[in-house]
N, C-alpha and C positions, 0 to 999 in steps of 0.2 A: 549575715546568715548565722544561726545559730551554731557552732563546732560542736562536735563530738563528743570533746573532751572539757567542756561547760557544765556538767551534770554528772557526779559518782552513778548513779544509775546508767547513763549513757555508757560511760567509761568502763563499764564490767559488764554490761548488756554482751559483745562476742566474747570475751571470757568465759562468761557461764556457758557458752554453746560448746565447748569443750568436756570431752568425757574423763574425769580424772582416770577411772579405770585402762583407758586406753592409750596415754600420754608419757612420756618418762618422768623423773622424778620433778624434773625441773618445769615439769608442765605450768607452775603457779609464777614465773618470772613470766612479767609483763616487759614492752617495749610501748613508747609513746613514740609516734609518728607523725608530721605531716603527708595530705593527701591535696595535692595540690592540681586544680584545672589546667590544663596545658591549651584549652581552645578554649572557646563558646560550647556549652554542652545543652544541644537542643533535644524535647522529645518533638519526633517530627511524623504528622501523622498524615490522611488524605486530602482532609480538608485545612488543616492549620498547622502552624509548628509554632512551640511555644519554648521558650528560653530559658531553660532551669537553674543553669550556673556559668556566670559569668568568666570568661578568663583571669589567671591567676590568683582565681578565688581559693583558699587555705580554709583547711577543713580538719581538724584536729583527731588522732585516732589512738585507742590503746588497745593492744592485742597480746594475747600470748604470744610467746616465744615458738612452741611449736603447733601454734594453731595456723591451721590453712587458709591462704586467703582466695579465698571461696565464699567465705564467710565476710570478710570486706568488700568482695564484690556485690554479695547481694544485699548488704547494708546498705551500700554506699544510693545504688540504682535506687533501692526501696524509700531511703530519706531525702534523696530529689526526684523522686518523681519518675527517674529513667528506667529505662530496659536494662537490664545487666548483659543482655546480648549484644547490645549497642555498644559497649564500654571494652576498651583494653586499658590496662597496667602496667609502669614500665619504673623497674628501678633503674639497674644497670642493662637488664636484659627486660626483655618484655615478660611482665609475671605469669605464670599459669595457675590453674585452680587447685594445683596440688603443693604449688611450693610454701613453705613459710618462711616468718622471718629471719628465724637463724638459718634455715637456709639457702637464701641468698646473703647472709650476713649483713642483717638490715641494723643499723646502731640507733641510739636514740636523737631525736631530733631530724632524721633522715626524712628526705621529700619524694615521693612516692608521685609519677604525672600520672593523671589519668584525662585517655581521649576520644574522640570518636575509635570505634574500630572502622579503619578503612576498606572497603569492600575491592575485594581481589576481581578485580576484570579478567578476562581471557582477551589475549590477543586476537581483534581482528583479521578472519579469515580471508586472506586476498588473493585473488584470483583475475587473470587475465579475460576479460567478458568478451573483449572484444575477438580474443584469438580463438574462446570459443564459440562465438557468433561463426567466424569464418570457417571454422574447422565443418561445423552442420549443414552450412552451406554448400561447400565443397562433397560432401558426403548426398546431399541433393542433388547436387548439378556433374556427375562424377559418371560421365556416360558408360567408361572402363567396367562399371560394375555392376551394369542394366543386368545382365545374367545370374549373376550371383547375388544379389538386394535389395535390387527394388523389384517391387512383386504389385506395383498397382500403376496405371496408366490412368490421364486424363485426356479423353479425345475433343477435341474442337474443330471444330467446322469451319475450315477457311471463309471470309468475307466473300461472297458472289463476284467476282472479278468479270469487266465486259469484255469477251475477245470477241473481236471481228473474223470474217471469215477468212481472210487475208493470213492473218495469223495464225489460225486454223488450219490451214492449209501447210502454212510453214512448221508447224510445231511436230516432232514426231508422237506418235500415238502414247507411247512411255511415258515421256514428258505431258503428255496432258492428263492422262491418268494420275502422275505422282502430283499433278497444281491441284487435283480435285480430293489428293489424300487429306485426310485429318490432321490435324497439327497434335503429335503428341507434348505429355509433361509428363516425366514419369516419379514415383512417390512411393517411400514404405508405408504397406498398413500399419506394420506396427506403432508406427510417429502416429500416424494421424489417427488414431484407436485411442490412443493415448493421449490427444487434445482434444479429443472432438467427441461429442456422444454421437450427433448424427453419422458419424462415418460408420461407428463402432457398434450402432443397432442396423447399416446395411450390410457393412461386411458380416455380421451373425445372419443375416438373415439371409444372406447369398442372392441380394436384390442387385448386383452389379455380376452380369458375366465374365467367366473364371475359364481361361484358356486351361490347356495339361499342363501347365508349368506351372500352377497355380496362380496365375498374373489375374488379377481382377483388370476388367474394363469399367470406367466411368464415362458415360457420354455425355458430355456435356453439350454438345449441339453448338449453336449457335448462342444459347445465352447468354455464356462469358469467353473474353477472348482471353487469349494467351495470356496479355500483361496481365488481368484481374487473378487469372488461377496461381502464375506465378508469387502474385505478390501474396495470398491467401497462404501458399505455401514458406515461403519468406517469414512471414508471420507464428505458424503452425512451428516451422522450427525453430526459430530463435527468437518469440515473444515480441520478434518489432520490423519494422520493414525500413528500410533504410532508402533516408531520402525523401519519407513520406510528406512531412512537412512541403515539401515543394510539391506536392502532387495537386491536379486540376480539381476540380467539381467534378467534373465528371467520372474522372477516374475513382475519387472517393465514392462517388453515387453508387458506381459499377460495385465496385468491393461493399458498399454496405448493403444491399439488393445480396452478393451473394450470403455474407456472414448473417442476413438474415434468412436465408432459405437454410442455410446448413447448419443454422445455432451453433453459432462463435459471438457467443454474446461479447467476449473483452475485445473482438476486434471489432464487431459493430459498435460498442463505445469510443473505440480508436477511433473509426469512419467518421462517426457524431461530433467528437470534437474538433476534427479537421473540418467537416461543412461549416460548424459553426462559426469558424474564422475566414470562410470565405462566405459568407450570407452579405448582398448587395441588393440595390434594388432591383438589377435584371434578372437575379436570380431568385429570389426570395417565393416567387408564387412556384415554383417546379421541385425546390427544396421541402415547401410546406406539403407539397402534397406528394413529394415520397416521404416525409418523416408518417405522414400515416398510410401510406401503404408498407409498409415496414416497421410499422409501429415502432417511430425512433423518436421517442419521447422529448428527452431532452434537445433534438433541434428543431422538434416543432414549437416547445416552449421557447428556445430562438427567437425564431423565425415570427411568431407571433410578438415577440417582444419589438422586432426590429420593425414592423408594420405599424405597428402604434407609435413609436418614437419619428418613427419616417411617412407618418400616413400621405402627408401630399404628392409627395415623392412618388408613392409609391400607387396609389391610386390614380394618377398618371400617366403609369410604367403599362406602354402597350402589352408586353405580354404578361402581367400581372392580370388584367381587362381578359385575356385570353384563357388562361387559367381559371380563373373564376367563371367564367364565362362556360368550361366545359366541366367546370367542378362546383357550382354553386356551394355546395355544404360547407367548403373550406373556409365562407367567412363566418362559421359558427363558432372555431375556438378564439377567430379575434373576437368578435361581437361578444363571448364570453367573458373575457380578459378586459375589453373594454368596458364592460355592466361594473367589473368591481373598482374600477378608476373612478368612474363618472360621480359617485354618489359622493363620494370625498370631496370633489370638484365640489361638485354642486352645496356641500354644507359651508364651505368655504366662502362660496360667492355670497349665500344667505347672512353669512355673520361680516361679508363685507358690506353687504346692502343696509343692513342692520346699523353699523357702524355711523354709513353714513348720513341716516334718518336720525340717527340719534344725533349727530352733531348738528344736522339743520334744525 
């Protein structure tokens, strides 16, 4: 590589960037130095990085005495090629843009490294996730505070339970009244306003009943039980539901049936990729046809996948027969899926047939 100090013009090139009028007397005493690579000196960009100056490559330099190297720094950047923001200098100390030679008492022949500047990270912010998982939980399930916090109720409709009259007779009238109560869950608006747009355009629009306490009622009826609203809630406060992984078909079904009526699109995603990993063949035709009444994209792309791969299996599979059977249309996104397989099939077989004519 060509040095600095190869060329009188090179070598009085940051000399002359010096303003006699502004320097002391001694301004015209030069110092000759090495500037020596201390690493691999890359410019490094988005698509490629390229390699400008190899380690402990020597690079020859002459500078005033009271000229600032500021001026070596952007020399230095501009005749390889690099960023000068990229670059730091280090004699005995790391150099700055304002220091010179005489003051760091730089001598002649002195070796000057120059490196990547290394980028100052901030220490990773760490925090206990899990303690605050448990802490919001606790603040849900925290019955001590029904009076003072939570301000919104979930009503559900106990399962129709059969009593005989026998029992009826034995049961005091209290007790039959409180088996026919609602199962509460109770819940702050503020949380769930703050995760959910559908809650947060019925609470503005006072479409759930509001006792004097201010307490909203939500009726849920009969269409989700307890575990589905608890675990919606689970999720609502602390981003995940614990345990999910092990949860049924069914129960996932139930939770994504609600997240889709109440748009909680990240936990309908949650739902979607837990069917996904339970899709079978007894299950496969009752999955395919809630991913489209819930328009659940991705595990009807599943589910369709798993029918094509499994087709004997699966057209087989008694209640897959039933399904279809009460849902005809549903063999339209296979039949889809299978039109863009077949043709590849089929060119294939043509250039084997092909083959084989040609060799007889």
């Amino acid at each position: 590589m060509k040095s600095f100090s190869s060329s009188s013009k090179h070598k009085t090139k940051m000399a002359e960037q010096a303003n006699p009028a502004e320097v002391p007397p001694r301004s015209n005493e030069h110092i000759e130095f090495t500037v020596r690579a201390k690493e691999d000196l890359f410019l490094v960009g988005t698509q490629r990085t390229e390699l400008r100056v190899q380690s402990q490559n020597n690079y020859s330099c002459l500078m005033l005495k009271t000229q600032k190297f500021s001026s070596l720094f952007r020399h230095y950047a501009k005749y390889h090629g690099l960023r000068k923001d990229d670059l730091e200098y280090t004699f005995v100390e790391r150099l700055e843009l304002d220091d010179t030679p005489e003051g760091v008492q730089l001598q002649r022949g002195d070796v000057i490294e120059v490196s990547e500047k290394k980028k100052t990270l901030s220490p990773p912010i760490r925090s206990n996730d899990e303690e605050y998982r448990l802490d919001l939980l606790s603040l849900l399930s925290d019955t001590s505070t029904l009076s003072g916090l939570h301000d919104c109720v979930f009503l559900i409709t106990k399962p129709q339970e059969q009593t005989s009259e026998l029992q009826k007779s034995i049961l005091s009238p209290s007790t039959i009244k409180r088996q026919s109560e609602p199962l509460e869950v109770w819940a702050h608006k503020a949380i769930l306003t703050a995760r959910g747009e559908y809650f947060k355009g019925c609470f503005k629009k006072g479409l759930w009943k509001e006792s004097e306490g201010n307490v909203s009622y939500i009726n849920v009826g009969d269409e989700f039980n307890k575990g589905t609203i608890k675990r919606m809630l689970e999720w609502v406060y602390t981003n995940r539901i614990y345990g999910f992984e092990n949860s049924t078909a069914q129960e996932a079904l139930d939770l994504l049936r609600l997240s889709d009526k109440w748009i909680l699109r990240d936990l309908k995603r949650l739902c979607e990729y837990r069917l996904i990993h339970l899709i079978q063949t007894t299950n496969v035709s009752k999955l395919l046809a809630s991913s489209e009444s819930f328009d659940a994209r991705r595990l009807q792309k599943s589910c369709v996948k798993y029918c094509l791969e499994n087709i004997k299996d699966v057209t087989n599979d008694k209640s897959f027969e039933e399904e279809i059977g009460r849902y005809p249309h549903l063999c339209i996104p296979i039949l889809t899926e299978a039109a863009e397989i077949l043709p590849e099939r089929k060119r294939k077989f043509e250039h084997v047939v092909k083959e084989e004519e040609g060799g007889g």
